[in-house]
VOBAMAR-847448 format. One line per 8 residues: number of its first residue (from 1); their letters; for each residue x, y, z of C-alpha. Coordinates in nm, 3 decimals, m for minus. Example, Ala and Ser with C-alpha at 12.3 -4.5 7.8 and 13.67 -1.06 7.14 Angstrom:
BEGIN
1 = as = 1.230:m0.450:0.780 | 1.367:m0.106:0.714
END
This chain:
BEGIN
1 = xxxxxxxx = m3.291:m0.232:2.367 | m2.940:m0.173:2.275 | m2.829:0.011:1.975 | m2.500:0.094:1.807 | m2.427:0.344:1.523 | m2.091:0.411:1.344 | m1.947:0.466:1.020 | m1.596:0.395:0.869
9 = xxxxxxxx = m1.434:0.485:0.533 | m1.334:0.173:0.333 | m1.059:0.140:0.077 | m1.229:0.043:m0.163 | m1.546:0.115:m0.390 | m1.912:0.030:m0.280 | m1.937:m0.282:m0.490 | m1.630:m0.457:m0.328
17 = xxxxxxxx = m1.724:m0.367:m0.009 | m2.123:m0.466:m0.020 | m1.990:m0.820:m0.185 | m1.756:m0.844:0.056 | m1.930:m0.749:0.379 | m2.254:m0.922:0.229 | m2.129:m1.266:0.264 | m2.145:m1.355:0.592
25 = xxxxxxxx = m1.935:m1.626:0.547 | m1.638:m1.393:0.633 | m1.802:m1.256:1.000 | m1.539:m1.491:1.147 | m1.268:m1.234:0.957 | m1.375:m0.938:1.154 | m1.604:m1.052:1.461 | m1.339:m1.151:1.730
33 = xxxxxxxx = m1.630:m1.358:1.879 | m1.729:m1.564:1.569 | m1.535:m1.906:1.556 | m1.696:m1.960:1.214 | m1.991:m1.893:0.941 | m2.222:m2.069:0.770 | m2.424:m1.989:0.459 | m2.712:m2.210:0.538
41 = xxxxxxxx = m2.928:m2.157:0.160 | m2.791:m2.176:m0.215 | m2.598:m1.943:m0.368 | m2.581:m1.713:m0.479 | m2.624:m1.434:m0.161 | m2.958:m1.235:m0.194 | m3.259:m1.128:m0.004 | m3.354:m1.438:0.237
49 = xxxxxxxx = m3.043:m1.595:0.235 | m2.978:m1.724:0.564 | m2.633:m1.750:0.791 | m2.562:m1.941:1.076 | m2.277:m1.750:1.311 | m2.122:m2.005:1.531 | m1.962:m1.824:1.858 | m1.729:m1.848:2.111
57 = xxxxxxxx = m1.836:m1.905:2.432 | m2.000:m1.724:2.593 | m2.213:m1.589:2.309 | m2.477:m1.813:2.160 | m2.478:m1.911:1.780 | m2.675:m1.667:1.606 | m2.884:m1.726:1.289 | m2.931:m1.424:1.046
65 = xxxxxxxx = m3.129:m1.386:0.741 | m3.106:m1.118:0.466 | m3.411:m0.895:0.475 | m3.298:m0.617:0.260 | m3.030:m0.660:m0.021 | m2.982:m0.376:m0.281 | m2.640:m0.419:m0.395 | m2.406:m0.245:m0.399
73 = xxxxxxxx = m2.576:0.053:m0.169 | m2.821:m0.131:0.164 | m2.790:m0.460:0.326 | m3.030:m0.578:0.630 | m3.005:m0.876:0.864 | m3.198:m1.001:1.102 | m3.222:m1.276:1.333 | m3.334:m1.373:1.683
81 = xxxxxxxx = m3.218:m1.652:1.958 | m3.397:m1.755:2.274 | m3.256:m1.438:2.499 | m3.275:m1.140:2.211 | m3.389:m1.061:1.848 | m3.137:m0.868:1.658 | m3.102:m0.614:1.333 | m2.771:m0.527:1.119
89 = xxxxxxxx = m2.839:m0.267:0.872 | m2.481:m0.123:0.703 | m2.530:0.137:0.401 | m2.199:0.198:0.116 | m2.170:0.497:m0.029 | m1.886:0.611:m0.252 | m1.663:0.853:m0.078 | m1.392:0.980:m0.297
97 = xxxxxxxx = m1.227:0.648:m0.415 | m1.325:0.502:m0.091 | m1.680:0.394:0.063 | m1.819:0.483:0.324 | m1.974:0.212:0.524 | m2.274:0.327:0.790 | m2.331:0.018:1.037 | m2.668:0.039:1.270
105 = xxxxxxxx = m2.726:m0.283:1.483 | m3.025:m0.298:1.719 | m3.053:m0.565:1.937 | m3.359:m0.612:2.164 | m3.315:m0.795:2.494 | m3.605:m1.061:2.608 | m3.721:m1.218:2.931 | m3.486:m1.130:3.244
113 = xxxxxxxx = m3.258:m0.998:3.030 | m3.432:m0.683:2.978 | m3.293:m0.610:3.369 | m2.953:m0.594:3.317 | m3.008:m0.359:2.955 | m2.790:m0.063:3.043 | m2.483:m0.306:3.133 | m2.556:m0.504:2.816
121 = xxxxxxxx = m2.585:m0.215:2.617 | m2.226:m0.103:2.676 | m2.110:m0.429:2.630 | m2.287:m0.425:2.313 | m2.119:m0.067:2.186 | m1.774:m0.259:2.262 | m1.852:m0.530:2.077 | m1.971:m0.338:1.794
129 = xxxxxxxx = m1.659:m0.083:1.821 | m1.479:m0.452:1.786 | m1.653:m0.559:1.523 | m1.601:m0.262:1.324 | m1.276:m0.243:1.321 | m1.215:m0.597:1.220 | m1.452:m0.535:0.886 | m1.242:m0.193:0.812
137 = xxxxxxxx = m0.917:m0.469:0.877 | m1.082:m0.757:0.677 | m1.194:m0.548:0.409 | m0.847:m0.405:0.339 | m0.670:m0.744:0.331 | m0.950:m0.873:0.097 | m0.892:m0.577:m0.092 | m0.549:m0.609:m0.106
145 = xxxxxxx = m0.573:m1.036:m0.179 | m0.747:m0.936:m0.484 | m0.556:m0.664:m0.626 | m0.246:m0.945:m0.573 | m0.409:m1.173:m0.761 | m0.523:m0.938:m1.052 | m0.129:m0.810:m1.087
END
């Protein structure tokens, strides 16, 4: 098992950044490894909706669904693939005119996999540290798209 824990102010207020961060659709925004996303049910986004994030190589697709969604404050995903089951939990909180976004991924290694967990686990910090960093970057422009638009 691999886990990763963080937390990053946001420019913005909780309900931008849980609508924002909620759609899936923009993982290919911040996730260096995402080529693209796919909201695979109806909209609008809610508990059980279900994504589809297709990698670069060498990282399979991975398929998420909402298992938690109480907007604007908690947000769960979960998903699983052949070689690991996953969980993305990220919390918003206001923070002065800001939020403050609390990211928890878990991801849970199967089959020979499980041997080579410590190296996979610091990749998996990495990627998470990447990850993180391109949401804090994504949010922003987002942010700044729609205040643009509103002026």
């Amino acid at each position: 098992m691999a886990l990763y824990q963080r937390s990053v102010v946001l420019d913005c207020d909780p309900g931008f950044a849980f609508e924002f961060v909620s759609d899936f659709r923009h993982a290919a925004r911040w996730d260096p490894l995402v080529e693209r996303a796919e909201l695979l049910t109806p909209e609008p986004i809610g508990l059980g909706s279900r994504f589809l994030l297709v990698n670069r190589f060498p990282v399979p697709d991975l398929p998420y669904q909402v298992a938690e969604f109480q907007a604007p404050h908690r947000l769960t995903l979960r998903g699983q693939t052949n070689a690991f089951s996953y969980q993305d939990s990220i919390g918003f909180e206001a923070n002065g005119a800001g939020t403050r976004m609390s990211y928890s991924a878990r991801l849970d290694f199967k089959g020979f996999l499980k041997l080579g967990n410590p190296v996979l686990a610091l990749l998996f910090q990495r990627m998470g540290d990447d990850a993180l960093r391109g949401i804090e970057q994504a949010v922003r422009a987002a942010a700044a798209e729609r205040n643009q638009a509103a002026a």
